[in-house]
C-alpha positions as a Python dict, from the first residue, in 0.01 Angstrom:
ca = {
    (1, 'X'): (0, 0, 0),
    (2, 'X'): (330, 178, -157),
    (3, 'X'): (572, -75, -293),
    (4, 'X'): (921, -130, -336),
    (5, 'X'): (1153, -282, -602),
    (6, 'X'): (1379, -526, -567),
    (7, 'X'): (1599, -736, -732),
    (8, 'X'): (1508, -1075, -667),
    (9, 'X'): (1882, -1286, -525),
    (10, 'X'): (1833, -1593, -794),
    (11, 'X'): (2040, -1639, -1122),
    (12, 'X'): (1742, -1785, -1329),
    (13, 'X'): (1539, -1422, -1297),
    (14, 'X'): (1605, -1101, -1427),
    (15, 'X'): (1319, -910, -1413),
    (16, 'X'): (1235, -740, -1111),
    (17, 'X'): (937, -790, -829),
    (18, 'X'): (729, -565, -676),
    (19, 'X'): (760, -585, -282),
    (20, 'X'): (552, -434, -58),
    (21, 'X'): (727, -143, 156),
    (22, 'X'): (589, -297, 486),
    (23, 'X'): (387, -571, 610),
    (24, 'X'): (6, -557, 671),
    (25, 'X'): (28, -777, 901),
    (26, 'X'): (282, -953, 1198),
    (27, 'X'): (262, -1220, 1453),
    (28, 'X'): (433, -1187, 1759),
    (29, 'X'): (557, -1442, 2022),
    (30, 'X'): (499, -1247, 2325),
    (31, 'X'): (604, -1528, 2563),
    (32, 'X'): (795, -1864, 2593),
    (33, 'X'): (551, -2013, 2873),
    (34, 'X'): (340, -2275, 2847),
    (35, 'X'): (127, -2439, 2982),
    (36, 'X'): (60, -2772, 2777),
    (37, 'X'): (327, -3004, 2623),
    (38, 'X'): (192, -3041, 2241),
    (39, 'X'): (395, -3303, 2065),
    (40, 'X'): (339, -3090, 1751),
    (41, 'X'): (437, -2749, 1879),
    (42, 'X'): (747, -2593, 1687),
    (43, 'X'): (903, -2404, 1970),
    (44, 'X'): (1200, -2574, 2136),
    (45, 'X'): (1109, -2759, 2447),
    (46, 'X'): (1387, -2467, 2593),
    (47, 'X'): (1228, -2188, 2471),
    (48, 'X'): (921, -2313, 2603),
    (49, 'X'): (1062, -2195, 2952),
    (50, 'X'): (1226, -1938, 2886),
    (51, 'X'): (993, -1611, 3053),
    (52, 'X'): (785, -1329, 2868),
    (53, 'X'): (892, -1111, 2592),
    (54, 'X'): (1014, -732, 2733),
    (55, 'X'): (748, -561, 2798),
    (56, 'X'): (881, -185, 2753),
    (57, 'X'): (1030, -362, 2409),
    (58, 'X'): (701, -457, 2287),
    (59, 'X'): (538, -146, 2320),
    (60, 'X'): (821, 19, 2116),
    (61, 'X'): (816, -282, 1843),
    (62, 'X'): (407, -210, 1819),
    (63, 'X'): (471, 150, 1804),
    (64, 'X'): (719, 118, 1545),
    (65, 'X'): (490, -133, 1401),
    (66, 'X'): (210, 85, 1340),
    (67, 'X'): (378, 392, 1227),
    (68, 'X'): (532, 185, 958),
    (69, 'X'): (197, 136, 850),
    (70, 'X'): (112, -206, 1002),
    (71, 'X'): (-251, -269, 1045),
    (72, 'X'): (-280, -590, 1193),
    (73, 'X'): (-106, -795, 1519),
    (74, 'X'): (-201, -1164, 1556),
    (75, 'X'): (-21, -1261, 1948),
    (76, 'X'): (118, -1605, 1989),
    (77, 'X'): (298, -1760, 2247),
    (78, 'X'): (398, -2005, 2437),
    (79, 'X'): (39, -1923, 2537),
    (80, 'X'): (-40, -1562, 2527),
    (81, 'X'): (-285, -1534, 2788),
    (82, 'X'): (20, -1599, 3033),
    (83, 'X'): (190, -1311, 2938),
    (84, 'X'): (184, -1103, 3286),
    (85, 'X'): (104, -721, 3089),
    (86, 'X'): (-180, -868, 2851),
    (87, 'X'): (-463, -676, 2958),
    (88, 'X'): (-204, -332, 2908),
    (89, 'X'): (-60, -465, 2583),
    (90, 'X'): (-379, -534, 2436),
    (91, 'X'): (-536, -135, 2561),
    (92, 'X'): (-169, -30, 2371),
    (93, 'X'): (-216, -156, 2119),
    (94, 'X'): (-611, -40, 2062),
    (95, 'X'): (-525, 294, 2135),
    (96, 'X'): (-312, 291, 1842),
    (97, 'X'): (-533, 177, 1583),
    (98, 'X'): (-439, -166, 1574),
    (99, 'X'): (-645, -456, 1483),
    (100, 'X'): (-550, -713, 1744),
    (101, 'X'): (-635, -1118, 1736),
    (102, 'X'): (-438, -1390, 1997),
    (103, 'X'): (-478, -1765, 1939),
    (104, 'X'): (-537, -1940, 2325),
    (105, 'X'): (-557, -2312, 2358),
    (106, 'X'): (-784, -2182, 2597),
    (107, 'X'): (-643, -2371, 2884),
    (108, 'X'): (-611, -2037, 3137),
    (109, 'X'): (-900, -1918, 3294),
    (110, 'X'): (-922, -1527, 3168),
    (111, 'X'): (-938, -1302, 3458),
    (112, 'X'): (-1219, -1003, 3442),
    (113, 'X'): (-886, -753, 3342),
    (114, 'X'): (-838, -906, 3017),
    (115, 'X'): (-1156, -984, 2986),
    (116, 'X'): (-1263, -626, 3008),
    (117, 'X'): (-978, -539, 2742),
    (118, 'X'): (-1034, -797, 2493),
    (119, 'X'): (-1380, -651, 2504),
    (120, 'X'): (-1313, -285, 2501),
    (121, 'X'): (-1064, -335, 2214),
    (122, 'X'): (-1243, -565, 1980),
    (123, 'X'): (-977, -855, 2033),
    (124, 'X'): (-1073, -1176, 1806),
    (125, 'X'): (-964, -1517, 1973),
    (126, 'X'): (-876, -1812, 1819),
    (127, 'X'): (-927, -2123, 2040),
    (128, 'X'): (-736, -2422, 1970),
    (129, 'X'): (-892, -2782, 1856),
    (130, 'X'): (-707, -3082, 1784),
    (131, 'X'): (-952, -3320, 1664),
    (132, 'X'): (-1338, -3328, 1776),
    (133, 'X'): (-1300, -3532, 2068),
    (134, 'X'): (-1222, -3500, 2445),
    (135, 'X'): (-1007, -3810, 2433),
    (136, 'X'): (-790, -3693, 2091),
    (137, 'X'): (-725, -3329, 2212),
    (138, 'X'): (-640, -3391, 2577),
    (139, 'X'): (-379, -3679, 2420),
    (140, 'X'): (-222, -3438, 2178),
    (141, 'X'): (-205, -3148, 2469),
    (142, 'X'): (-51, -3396, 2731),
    (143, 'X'): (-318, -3267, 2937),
    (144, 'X'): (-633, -3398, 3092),
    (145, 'X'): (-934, -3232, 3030),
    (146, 'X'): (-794, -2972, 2801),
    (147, 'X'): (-1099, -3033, 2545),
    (148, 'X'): (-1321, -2908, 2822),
    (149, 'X'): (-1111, -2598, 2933),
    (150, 'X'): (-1139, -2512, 2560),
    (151, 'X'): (-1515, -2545, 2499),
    (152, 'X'): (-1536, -2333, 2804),
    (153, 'X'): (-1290, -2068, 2713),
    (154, 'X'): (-1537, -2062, 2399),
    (155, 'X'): (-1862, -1985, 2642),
    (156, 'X'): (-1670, -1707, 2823),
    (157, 'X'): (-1589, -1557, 2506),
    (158, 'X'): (-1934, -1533, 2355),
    (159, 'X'): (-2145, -1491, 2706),
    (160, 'X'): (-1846, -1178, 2715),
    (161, 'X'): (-1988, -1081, 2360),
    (162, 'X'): (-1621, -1155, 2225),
    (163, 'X'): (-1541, -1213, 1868),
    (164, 'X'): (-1376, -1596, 1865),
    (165, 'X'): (-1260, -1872, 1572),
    (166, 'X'): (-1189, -2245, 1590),
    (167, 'X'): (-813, -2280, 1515),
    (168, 'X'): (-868, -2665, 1427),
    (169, 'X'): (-541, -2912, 1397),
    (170, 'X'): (-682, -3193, 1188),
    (171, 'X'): (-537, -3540, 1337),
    (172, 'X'): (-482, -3909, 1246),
    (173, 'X'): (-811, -4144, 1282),
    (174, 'X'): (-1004, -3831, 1298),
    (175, 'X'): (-1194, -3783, 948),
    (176, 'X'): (-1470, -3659, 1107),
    (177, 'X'): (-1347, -3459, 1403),
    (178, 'X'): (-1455, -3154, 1304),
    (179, 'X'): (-1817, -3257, 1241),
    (180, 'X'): (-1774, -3406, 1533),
    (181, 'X'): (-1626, -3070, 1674),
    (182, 'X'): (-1904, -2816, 1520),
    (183, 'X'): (-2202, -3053, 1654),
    (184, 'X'): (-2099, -3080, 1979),
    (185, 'X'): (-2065, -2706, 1988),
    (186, 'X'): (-2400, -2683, 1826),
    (187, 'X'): (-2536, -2852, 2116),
    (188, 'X'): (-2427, -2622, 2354),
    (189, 'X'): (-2574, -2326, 2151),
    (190, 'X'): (-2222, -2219, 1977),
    (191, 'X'): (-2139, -2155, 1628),
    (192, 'X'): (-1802, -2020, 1525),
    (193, 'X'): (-1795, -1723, 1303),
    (194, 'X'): (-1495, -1927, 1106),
    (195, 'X'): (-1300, -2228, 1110),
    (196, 'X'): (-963, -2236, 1014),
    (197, 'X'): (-778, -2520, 999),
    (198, 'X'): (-465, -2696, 1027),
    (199, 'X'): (-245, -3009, 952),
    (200, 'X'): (-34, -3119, 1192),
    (201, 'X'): (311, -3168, 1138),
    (202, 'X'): (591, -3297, 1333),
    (203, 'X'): (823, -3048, 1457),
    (204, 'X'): (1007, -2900, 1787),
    (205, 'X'): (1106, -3219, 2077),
    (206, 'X'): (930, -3466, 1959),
    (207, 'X'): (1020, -3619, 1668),
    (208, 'X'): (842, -3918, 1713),
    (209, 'X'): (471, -3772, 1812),
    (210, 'X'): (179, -3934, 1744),
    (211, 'X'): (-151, -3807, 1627),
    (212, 'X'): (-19, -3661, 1251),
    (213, 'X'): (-201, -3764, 1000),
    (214, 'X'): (-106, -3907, 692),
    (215, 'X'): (-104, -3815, 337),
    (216, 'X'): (-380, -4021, 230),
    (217, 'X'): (-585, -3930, 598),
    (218, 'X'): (-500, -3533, 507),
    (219, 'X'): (-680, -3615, 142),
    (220, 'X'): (-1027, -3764, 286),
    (221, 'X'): (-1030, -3474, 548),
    (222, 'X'): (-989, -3254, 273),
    (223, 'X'): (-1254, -3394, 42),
    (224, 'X'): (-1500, -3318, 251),
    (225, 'X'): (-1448, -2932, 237),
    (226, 'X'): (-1705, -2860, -78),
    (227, 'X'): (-1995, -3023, 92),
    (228, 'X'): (-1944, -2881, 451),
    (229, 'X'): (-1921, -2545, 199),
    (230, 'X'): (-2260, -2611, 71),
    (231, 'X'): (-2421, -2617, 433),
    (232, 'X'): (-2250, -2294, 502),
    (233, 'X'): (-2003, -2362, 742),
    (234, 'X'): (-1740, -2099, 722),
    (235, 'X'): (-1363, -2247, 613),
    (236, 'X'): (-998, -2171, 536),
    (237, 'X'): (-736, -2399, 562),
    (238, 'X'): (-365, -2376, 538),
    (239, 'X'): (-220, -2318, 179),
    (240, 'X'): (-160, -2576, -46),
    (241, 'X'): (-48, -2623, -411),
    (242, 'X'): (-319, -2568, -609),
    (243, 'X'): (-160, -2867, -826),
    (244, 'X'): (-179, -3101, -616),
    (245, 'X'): (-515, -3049, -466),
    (246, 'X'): (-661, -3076, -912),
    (247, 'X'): (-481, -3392, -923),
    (248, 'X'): (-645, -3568, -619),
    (249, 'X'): (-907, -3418, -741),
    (250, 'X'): (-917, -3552, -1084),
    (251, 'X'): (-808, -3881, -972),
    (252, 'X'): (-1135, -3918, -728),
    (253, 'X'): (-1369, -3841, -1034),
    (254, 'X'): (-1423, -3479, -897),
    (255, 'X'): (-1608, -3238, -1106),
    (256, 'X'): (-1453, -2897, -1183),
    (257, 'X'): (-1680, -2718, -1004),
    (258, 'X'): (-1640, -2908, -672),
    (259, 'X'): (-1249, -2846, -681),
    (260, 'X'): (-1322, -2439, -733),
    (261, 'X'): (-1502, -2537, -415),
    (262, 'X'): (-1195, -2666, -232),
    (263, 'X'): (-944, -2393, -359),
    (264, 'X'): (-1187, -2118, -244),
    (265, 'X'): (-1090, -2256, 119),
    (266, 'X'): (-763, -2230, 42),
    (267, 'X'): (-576, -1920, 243),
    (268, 'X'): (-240, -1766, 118),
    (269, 'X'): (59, -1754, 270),
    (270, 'X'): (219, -1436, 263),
    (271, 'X'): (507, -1516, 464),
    (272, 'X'): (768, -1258, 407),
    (273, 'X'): (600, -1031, 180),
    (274, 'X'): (286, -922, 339),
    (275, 'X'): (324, -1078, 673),
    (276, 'X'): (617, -1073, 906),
    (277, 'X'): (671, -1269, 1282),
    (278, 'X'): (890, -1188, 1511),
    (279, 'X'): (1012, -1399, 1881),
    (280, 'X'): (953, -1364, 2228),
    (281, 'X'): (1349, -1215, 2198),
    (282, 'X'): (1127, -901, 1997),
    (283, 'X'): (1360, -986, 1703),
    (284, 'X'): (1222, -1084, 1331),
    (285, 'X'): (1188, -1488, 1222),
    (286, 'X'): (1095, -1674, 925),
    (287, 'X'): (821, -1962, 902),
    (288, 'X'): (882, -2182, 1191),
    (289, 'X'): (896, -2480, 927),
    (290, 'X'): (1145, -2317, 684),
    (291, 'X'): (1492, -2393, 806),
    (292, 'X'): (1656, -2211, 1082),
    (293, 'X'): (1725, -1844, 1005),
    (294, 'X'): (2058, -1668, 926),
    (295, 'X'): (2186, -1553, 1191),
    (296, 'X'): (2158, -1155, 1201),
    (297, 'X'): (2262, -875, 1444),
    (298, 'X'): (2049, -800, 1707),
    (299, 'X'): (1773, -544, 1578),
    (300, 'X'): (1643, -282, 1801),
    (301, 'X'): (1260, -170, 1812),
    (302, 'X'): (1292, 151, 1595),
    (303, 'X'): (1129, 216, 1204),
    (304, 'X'): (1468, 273, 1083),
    (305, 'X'): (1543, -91, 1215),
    (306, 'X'): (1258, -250, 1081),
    (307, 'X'): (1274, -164, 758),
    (308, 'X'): (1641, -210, 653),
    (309, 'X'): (1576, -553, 795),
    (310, 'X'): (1281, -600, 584),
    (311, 'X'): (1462, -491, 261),
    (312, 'X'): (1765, -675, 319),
    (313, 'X'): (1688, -1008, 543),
    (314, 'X'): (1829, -1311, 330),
    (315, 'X'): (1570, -1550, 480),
    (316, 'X'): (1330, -1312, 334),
    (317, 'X'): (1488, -1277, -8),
    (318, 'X'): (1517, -1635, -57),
    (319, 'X'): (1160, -1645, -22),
    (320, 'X'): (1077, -1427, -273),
    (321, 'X'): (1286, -1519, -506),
    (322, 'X'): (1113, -1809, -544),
    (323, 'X'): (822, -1693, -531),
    (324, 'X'): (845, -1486, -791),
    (325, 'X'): (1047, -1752, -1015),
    (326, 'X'): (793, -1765, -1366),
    (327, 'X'): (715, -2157, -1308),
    (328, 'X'): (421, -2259, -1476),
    (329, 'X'): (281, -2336, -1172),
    (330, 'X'): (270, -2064, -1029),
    (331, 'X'): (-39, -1831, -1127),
    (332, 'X'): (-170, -1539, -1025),
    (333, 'X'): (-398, -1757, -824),
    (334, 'X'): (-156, -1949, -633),
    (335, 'X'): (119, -1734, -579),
    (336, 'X'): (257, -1811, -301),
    (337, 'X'): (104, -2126, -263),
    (338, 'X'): (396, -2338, -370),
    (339, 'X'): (632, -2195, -239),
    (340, 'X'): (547, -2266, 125),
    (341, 'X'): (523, -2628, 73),
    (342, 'X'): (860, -2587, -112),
    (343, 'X'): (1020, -2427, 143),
    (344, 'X'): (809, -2640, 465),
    (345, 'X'): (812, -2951, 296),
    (346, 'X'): (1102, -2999, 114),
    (347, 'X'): (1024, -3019, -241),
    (348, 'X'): (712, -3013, -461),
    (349, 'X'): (412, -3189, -325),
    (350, 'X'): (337, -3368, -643),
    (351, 'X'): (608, -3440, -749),
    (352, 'X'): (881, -3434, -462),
    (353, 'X'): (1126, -3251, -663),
    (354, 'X'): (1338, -2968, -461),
    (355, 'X'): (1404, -2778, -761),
    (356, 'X'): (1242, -2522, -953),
    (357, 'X'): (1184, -2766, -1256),
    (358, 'X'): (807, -2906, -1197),
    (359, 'X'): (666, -3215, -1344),
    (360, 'X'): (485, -3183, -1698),
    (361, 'X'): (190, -3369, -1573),
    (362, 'X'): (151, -3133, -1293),
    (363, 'X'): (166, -2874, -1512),
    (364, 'X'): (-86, -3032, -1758),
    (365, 'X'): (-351, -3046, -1458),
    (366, 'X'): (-309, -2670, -1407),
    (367, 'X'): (-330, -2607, -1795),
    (368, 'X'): (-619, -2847, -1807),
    (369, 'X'): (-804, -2716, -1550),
    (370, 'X'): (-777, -2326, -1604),
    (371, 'X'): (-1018, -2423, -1956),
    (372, 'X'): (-1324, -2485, -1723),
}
């Protein structure tokens, strides 16, 4: 990949950063429409209404895309598979070179034309999960028998011969949903190539949802990750400070070698600098957690376009800038680790400050730990 410099916008950092010229990768809201009410989901409830992305503009945004040098579209929605043109977005996109992957929560029966394409163009489908149980999934969806539209989205797509993941959402009361989850599947003679996982959060309407587990909950999910390793069950789960995960671990009496185990789980986030989303509107976003973007003109769906924008967002620079700020904290291992619970959560995990100045003993963990 060719990089870029640029001069990082923060007065604490001189030296420049090495930014990649274009993303690898982008997620795309191709619709607003849905058809489940998650208390979780980030979208505004309006948005969630609001009709299909422009067809004629996405297949100039992936064209654009690709001849930038993208390799990768991941489609999002709303739910995708309600997008009217998905069968003819997804044969677009194949012919030019793309690797394509959708997340469905797999609550729309898929008709035999997008069944034919997802086949034909190698599409891998995330299904969505929230918890391990009928009951806790169909309460989170607002919609009865949503578990059981899932599980059998998930035999369509392997009868079909159709590469598919379990996009889990780990829940309150629900430590062992996802044994709970990968047994049941078992049963019915299903095992997911990976699992990648989730913590629910509450964002969008509704403020007040239930189902999010807490801090200490998130922990004892978590701690189970090394030994589910060990049988060979295939994980990643959203980033997280590598700090914070070596003092819980420390603090439970965890051996070195069994935290390795839980950081090798851990997946990046590359938000703005190897990965890029845009809205159903076809124009670029940050993290739906980070706060609301600044507003910018309206970008058409040229290469010219896209990568002045990419150079010169400010929701982007901000985000590198920290990133790149030399914290002791952040490694090369961790990179951007830290900074998306900075920037989603508020502050440091560990030690809940929303500055760039991190806790000693935090630090001491890290130092500690990188001896073993």
């Amino acid at each position: 990949m060719k990089t870029r410099h640029l001069i990082p916008q923060s007065p604490n950092q001189n030296t420049r950063m090495l930014t990649p010229s274009n993303p690898d990768d982008v997620m795309i809201d191709i619709t607003g429409v849905c058809n489940y009410q998650c208390s979780f989901c980030y979208q505004p409830h309006e948005q969630k209404f609001r009709g299909h992305a422009s067809f004629s503009h996405l297949l100039a945004l992936i064209e654009a895309l690709r001849r930038w040098g993208v390799k990768e579209v991941l489609y999002l929605g709303g739910e995708p598979t309600l997008f009217p043109w998905l069968a003819e977005l997804l044969r677009f996109g194949h012919d030019f070179g793309l690797r394509q992957r959708m997340i469905t929560n797999g609550g729309v029966s898929l008709d035999k034309t997008v069944l034919r394409q997802l086949q034909y163009c190698a599409v891998e489908v995330g299904v969505s999960f929230h918890g391990g149980q009928a009951s806790k999934h169909d309460a989170i969806t607002g919609v009865p028998k949503s578990f059981n539209k899932a599980v059998n989205t998930v035999r369509t797509l392997e009868s079909c011969g159709i590469s598919w993941w379990i996009q889990y959402s780990h829940i309150n009361n629900a430590t062992n949903g996802l044994n709970l989850l990968v047994d049941f599947l078992a049963q019915k003679g299903l095992r997911p190539p990976f699992i990648d996982v989730n913590r629910l959060v509450t964002r969008g309407d509704n403020k007040k949802a239930t189902g999010m587990p807490t801090e200490e909950e998130w922990w004892l999910f978590l701690s189970q990750f090394p030994d589910w390793v060990d049988t060979g069950l295939p994980l990643r789960v959203e980033a997280h400070p590598h700090c914070w995960i070596i003092k819980n671990g420390y603090e439970n009496g965890w051996s070195p070698e069994r935290i390795k185990k839980l950081l090798a789980c851990i997946r990046p986030c590359s938000m703005g600098f190897t990965q890029w989303a845009f809205s159903q509107d076809g124009q670029p976003k940050s993290c739906p957690l980070v706060e609301a973007d600044v507003l910018q003109p309206y970008m058409p769906p040229t290469l010219s376009a896209l990568q002045q924008r990419w150079e010169s967002d400010p929701s982007l620079m901000r985000r590198r800038s920290f990133i790149f700020l030399k914290n002791s904290c952040l490694s090369k291992e961790s990179l951007w680790h830290c900074p998306l619970f900075y920037d989603c959560l508020g502050g440091c995990r560990s030690t809940g400050k929303t500055d760039c100045t991190h806790d000693p003993l935090t630090c001491g963990y890290n130092n500690e730990f990188s001896t073993y």
